[in-house]
Backbone as CSV, one residue per row, in Angstrom:
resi,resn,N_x,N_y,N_z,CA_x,CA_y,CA_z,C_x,C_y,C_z
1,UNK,-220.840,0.573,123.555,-220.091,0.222,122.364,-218.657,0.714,122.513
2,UNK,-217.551,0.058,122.555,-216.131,0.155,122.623,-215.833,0.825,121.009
3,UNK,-215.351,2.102,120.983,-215.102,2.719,120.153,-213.385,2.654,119.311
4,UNK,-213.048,1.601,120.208,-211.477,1.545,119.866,-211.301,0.929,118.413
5,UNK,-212.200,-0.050,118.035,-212.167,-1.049,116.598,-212.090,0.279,115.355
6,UNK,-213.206,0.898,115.918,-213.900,1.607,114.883,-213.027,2.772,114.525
7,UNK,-212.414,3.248,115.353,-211.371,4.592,115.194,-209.605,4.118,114.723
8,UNK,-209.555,2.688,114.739,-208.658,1.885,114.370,-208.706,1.422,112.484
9,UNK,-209.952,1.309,112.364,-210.000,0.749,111.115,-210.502,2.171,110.305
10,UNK,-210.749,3.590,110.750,-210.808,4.645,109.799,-209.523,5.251,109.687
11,UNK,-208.683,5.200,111.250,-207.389,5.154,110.528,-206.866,4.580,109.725
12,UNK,-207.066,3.498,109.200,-206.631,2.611,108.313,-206.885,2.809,106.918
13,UNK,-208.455,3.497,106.488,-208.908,3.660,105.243,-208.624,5.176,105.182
14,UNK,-208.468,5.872,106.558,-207.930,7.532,105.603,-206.405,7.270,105.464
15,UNK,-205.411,6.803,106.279,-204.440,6.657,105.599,-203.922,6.251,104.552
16,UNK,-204.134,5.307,104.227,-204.543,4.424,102.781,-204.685,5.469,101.562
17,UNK,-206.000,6.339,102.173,-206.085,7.196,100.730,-205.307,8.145,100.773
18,UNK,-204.789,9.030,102.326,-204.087,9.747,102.121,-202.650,9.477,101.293
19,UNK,-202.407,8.328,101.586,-201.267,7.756,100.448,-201.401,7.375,98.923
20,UNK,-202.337,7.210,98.769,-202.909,7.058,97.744,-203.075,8.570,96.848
21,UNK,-203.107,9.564,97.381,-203.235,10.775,96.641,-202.258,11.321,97.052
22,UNK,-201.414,10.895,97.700,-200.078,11.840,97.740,-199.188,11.125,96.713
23,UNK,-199.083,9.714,96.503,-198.216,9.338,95.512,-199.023,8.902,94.058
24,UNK,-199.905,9.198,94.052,-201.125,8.808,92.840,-200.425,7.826,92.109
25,UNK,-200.321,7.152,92.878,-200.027,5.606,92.189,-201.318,4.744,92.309
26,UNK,-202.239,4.565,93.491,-203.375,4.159,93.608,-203.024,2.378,93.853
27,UNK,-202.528,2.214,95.131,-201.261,1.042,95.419,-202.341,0.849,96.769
28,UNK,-202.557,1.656,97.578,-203.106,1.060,98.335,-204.910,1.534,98.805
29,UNK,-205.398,1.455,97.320,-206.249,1.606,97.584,-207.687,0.554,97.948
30,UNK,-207.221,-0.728,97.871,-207.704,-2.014,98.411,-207.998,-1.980,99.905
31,UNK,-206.662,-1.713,100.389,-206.664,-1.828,101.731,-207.543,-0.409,102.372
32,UNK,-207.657,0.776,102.153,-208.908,1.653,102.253,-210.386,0.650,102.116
33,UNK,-210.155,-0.152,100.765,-212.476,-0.687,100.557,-211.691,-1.737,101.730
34,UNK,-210.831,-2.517,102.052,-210.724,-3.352,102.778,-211.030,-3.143,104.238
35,UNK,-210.436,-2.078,104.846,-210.768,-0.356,106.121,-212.501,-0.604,106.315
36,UNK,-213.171,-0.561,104.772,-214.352,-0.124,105.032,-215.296,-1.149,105.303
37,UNK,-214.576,-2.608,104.723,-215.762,-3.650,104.821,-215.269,-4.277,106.174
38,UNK,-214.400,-4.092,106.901,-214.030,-4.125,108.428,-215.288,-3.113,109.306
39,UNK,-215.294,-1.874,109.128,-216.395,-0.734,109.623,-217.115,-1.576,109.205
40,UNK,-217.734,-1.663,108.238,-219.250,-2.826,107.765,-219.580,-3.813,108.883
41,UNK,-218.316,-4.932,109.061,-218.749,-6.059,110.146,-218.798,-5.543,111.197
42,UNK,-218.090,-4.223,111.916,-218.291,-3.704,113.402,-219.580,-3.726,113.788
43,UNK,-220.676,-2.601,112.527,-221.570,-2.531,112.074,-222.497,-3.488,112.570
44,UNK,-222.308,-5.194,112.080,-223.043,-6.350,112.039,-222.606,-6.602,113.491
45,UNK,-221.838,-6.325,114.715,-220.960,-6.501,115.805,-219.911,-7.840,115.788
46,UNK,-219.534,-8.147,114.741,-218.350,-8.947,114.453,-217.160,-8.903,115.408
47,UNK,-216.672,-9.854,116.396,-215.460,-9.719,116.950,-214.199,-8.979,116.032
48,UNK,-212.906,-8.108,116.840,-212.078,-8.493,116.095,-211.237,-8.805,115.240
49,UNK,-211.325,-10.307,115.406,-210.737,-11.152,114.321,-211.283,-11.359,113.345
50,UNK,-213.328,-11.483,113.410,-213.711,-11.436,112.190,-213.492,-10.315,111.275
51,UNK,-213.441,-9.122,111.850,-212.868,-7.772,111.413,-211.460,-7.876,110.463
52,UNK,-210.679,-8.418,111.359,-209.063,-8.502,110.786,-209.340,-9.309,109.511
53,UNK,-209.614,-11.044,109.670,-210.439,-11.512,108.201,-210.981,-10.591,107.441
54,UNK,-211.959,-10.023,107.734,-212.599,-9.186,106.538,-211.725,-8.203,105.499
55,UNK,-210.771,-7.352,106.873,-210.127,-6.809,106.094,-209.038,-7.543,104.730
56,UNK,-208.289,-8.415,105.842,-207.520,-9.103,104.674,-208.176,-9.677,103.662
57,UNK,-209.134,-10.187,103.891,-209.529,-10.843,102.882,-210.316,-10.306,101.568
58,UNK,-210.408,-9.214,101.709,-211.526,-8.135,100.587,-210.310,-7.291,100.365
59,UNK,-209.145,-6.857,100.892,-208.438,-6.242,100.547,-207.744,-7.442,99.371
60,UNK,-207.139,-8.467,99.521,-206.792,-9.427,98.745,-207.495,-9.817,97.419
61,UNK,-208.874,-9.739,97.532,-209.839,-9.816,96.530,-210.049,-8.726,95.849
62,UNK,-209.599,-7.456,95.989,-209.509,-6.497,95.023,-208.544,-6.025,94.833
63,UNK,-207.354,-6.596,95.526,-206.180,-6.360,94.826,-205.924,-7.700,93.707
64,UNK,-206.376,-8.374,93.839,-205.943,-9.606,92.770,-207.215,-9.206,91.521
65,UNK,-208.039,-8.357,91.426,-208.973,-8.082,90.431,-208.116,-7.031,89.876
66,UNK,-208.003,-6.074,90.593,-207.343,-4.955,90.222,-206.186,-5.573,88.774
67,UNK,-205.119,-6.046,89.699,-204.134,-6.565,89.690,-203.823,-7.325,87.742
68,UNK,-205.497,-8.041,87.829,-205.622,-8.702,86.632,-205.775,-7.810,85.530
């Protein structure tokens, strides 16, 4: 198992929160559940790109809920 995806996309969801609690604005906290449902498809062994989709796309979907 190539560990590079996976240590790529937790950087992604601890940074996220680490920004997220340093400016407690709570701005990018989409893109963190977005981080996590990326880890999820690694999980399922999803290429990638299905990865990159996932992220954008669940990050987008709870920022436009949020948002509302």
């Amino acid at each position: 198992m190539n560990w590079t995806p996976m240590i790529f996309w937790v950087v992604v969801a601890l940074g996220a929160l680490v920004i997220d609690i340093t400016t407690s604005s709570f701005m990018f906290v989409w893109f963190a559940i977005g981080a996590i449902a990326a880890i999820i498809s690694i999980g399922l062994n999803a290429p990638i790109v299905v990865q990159a989709i996932s992220f954008v796309a669940v990050s987008a979907v709870i920022m436009a809920i949020v948002i509302l």
